[in-house]
C-alpha positions, -999 to 999 in steps of 0.1 A, spaced: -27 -500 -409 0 -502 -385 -5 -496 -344 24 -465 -361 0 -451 -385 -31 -451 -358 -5 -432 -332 2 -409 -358 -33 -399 -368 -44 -399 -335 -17 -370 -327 -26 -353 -358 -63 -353 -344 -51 -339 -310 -31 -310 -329 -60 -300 -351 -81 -299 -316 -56 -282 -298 -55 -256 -328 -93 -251 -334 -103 -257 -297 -72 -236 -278 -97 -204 -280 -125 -226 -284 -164 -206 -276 -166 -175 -269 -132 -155 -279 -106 -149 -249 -126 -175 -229 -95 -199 -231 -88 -233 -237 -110 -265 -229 -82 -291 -236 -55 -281 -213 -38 -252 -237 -31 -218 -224 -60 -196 -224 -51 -160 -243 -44 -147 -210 -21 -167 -196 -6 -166 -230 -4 -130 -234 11 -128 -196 37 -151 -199 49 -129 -232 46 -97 -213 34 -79 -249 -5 -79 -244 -14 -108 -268 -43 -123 -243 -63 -90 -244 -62 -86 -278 -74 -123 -281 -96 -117 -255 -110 -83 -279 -113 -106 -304 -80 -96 -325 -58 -124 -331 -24 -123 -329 -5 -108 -359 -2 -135 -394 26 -158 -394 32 -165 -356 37 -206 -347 18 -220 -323 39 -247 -302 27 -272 -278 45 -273 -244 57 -308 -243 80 -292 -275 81 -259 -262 99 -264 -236 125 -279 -260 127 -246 -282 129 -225 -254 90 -216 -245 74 -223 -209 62 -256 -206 28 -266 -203 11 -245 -232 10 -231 -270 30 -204 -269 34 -181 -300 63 -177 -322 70 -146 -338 63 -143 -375 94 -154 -391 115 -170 -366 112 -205 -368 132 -224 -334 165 -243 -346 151 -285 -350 117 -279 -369 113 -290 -405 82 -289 -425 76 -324 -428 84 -357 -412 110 -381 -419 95 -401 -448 67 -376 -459 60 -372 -496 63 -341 -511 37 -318 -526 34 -293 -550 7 -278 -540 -15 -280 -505 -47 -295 -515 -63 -271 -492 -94 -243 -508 -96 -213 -505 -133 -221 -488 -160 -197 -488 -189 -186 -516 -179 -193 -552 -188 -161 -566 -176 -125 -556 -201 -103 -534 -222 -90 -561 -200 -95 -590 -210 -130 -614 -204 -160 -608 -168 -173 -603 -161 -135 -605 -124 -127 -592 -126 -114 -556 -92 -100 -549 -60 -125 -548 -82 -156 -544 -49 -178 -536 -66 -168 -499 -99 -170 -483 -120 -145 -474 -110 -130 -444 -134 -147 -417 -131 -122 -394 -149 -101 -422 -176 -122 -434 -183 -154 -407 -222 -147 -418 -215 -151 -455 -187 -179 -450 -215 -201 -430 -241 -197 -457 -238 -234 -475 -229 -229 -511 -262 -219 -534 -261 -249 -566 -276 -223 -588 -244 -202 -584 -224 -238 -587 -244 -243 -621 -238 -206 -637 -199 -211 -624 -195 -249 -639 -208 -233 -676 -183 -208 -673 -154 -229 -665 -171 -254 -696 -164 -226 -717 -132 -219 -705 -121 -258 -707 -132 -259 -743 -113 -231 -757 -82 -237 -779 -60 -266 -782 -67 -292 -754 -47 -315 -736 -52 -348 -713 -62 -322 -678 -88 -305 -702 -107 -335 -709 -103 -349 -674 -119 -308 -660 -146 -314 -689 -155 -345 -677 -158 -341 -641 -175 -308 -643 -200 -326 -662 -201 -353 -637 -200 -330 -608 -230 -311 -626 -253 -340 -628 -240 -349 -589 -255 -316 -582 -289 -319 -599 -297 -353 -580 -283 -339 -546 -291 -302 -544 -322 -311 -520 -295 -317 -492 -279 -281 -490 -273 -278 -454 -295 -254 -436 -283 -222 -418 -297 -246 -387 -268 -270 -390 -241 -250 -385 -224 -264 -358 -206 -248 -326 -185 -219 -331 -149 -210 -318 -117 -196 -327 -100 -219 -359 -63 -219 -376 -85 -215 -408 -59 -239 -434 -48 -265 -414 -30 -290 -436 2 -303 -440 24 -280 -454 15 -257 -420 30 -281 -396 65 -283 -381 81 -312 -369 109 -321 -344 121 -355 -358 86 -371 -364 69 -354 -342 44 -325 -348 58 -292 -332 47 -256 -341 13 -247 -367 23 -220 -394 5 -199 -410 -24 -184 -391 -36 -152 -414 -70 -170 -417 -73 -171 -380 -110 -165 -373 -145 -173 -353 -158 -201 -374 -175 -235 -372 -149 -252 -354 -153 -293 -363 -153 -284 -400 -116 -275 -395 -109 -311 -382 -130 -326 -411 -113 -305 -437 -78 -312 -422 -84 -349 -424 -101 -348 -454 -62 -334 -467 -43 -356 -445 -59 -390 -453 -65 -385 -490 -57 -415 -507 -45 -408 -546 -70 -424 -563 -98 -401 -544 -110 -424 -512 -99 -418 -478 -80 -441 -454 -111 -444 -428 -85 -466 -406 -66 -436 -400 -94 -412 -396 -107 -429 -367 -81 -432 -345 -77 -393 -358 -113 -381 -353 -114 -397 -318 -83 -379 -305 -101 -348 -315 -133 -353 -299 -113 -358 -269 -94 -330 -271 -122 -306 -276 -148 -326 -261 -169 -323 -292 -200 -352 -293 -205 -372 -326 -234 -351 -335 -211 -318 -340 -187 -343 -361 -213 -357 -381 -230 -321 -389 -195 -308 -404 -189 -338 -424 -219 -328 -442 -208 -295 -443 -177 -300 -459 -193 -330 -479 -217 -303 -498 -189 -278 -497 -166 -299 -520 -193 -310 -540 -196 -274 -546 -163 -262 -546 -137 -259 -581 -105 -239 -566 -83 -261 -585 -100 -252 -620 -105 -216 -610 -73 -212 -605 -59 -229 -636 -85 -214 -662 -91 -177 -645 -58 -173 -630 -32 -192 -655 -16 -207 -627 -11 -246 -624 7 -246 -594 -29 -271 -578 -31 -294 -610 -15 -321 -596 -40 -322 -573 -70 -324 -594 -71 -357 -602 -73 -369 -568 -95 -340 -553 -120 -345 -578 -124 -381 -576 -133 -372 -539 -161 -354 -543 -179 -384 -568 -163 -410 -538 -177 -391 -508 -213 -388 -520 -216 -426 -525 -200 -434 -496 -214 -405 -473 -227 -430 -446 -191 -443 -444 -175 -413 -435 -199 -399 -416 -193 -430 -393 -156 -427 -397 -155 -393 -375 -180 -406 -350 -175 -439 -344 
């Protein structure tokens, strides 16, 4: 990897810390890592925004958060993240960098339990293009995925995959739900407990990509911030890097993650213990997790296909390399 590619990770770590960490703790407590706190925030807009952070209430779906070395350059006071409004996006941002591939579809889940509150497994809950609302349910969204819900949902989707005239993606699904199946059986004994949940603080919630804006190359407003919410915080590093630095064939670039996961720790001043709990985390929570096939079979749209291949392969990858990537975030 070029000294280019380690600089560019390394600011994609900072941004994902500035974005989970700005209200990181207790909500309205402000930011650890040099940000604006909600207050000063909400004071410099004159509209009230830091007391409804401080409240708890998060500022309305859609708004951009902008770091102040850019800010300043789009018009906003120097020195913080403030807020753009839903909508209005400042003249110079694109949604990608010079040189970025494009995608068809982020390769970011709709995280959270795999079956609808007391409906059956894999049951539709609503739109499930989004998360549940974290805000709503933080209790249920930090329960670790139960593999005898992942079993009942994998025979359903089996059933689904083997139904009428079959293509080249229906034998790939088949054979990785199969896989993933037996993954489970030899692995379910490390479910995270409720006691590794790591620390807590206010998250983007789908940090990936497609919900950056750039000036030139470099990374200048977060989009997108209707799953705004109280959660586990490092897991949103680990999931956004998990997107960034997925190779195609299913491994990760661990040479970018590094230079990545350290620029977060040092932005948030999280320790490698908090790192290596989310990586487990999100570890068991993709080895659980089938948003790509749900949405194909239950919903008819193929919009994430061409994501499968790769996000699949992940999950098999991870598990027999899981003392590799645990070292790549806390090294």
């Amino acid at each position: 990897m070029g000294t280019g590619d380690g600089t560019r990770a390394a600011r994609a770590g900072a941004v994902t810390g500035a974005a989970s960490g700005a209200w990181a703790g207790t909500a309205g407590a402000g930011g650890r890592n040099g940000t604006l706190t909600a207050a000063r925030a909400g004071a410099r807009r004159g509209d009230g925004t830091g007391a409804r952070l401080g409240a708890g209430v998060p500022y309305g779906p859609g708004a951009a958060l902008v770091p102040g070395a850019v800010g300043a350059a789009v018009g906003a006071a120097a020195g913080g993240w403030p807020l753009i409004a839903p909508g209005r996006c400042p003249a110079g941002l694109r949604g990608a960098p010079p040189g970025t591939p494009a995608r068809q579809a982020p390769e970011s889940a709709p995280e959270g339990p795999q079956r609808a509150p007391g409906g059956p497994p894999g049951a539709p809950s609503g739109d499930r293009r989004h998360a549940p609302d974290p805000r709503r349910t933080p209790d249920t969204l930090d329960v670790a995925a139960d593999p005898e819900d992942t079993y009942a949902l994998i025979e359903e989707l089996l059933v689904l995959v083997r139904r009428g005239p079959r293509d080249s993606f229906d034998e790939l699904a088949e054979h990785r739900l199969v896989e993933r199946r037996a993954l489970l059986e030899r692995h379910a004994h490390r479910r995270p407990p409720p006691a590794a949940t790591p620390a807590r603080g206010w998250v983007h919630g789908d940090f990936h990509p497609l919900n950056l804006l750039y000036r030139d190359a470099e990374p200048a407003a977060i989009v997108d911030w209707d799953r705004l919410g109280v959660r586990p915080r490092a897991e949103e590093a680990v999931r956004a890097a998990v997107i960034f630095f997925l190779r195609p064939d299913g491994t990760l670039d661990f040479a970018k993650i590094r230079p990545y996961a350290r620029a977060y720790r040092r932005t948030t001043g999280a320790g490698p213990e908090e790192l290596a709990a989310a990586v487990h985390r999100v570890w068991w929570e993709r080895l659980n997790d089938f948003w790509m096939l749900r949405w194909r079979y239950q919903l008819g749209d193929h919009r994430a296909d061409p994501g499968f291949p790769a996000s699949a392969a992940l999950a098999v990858w991870w598990t027999g390399s899981y003392e590799d990537v645990r070292d790549a975030f806390t090294d």
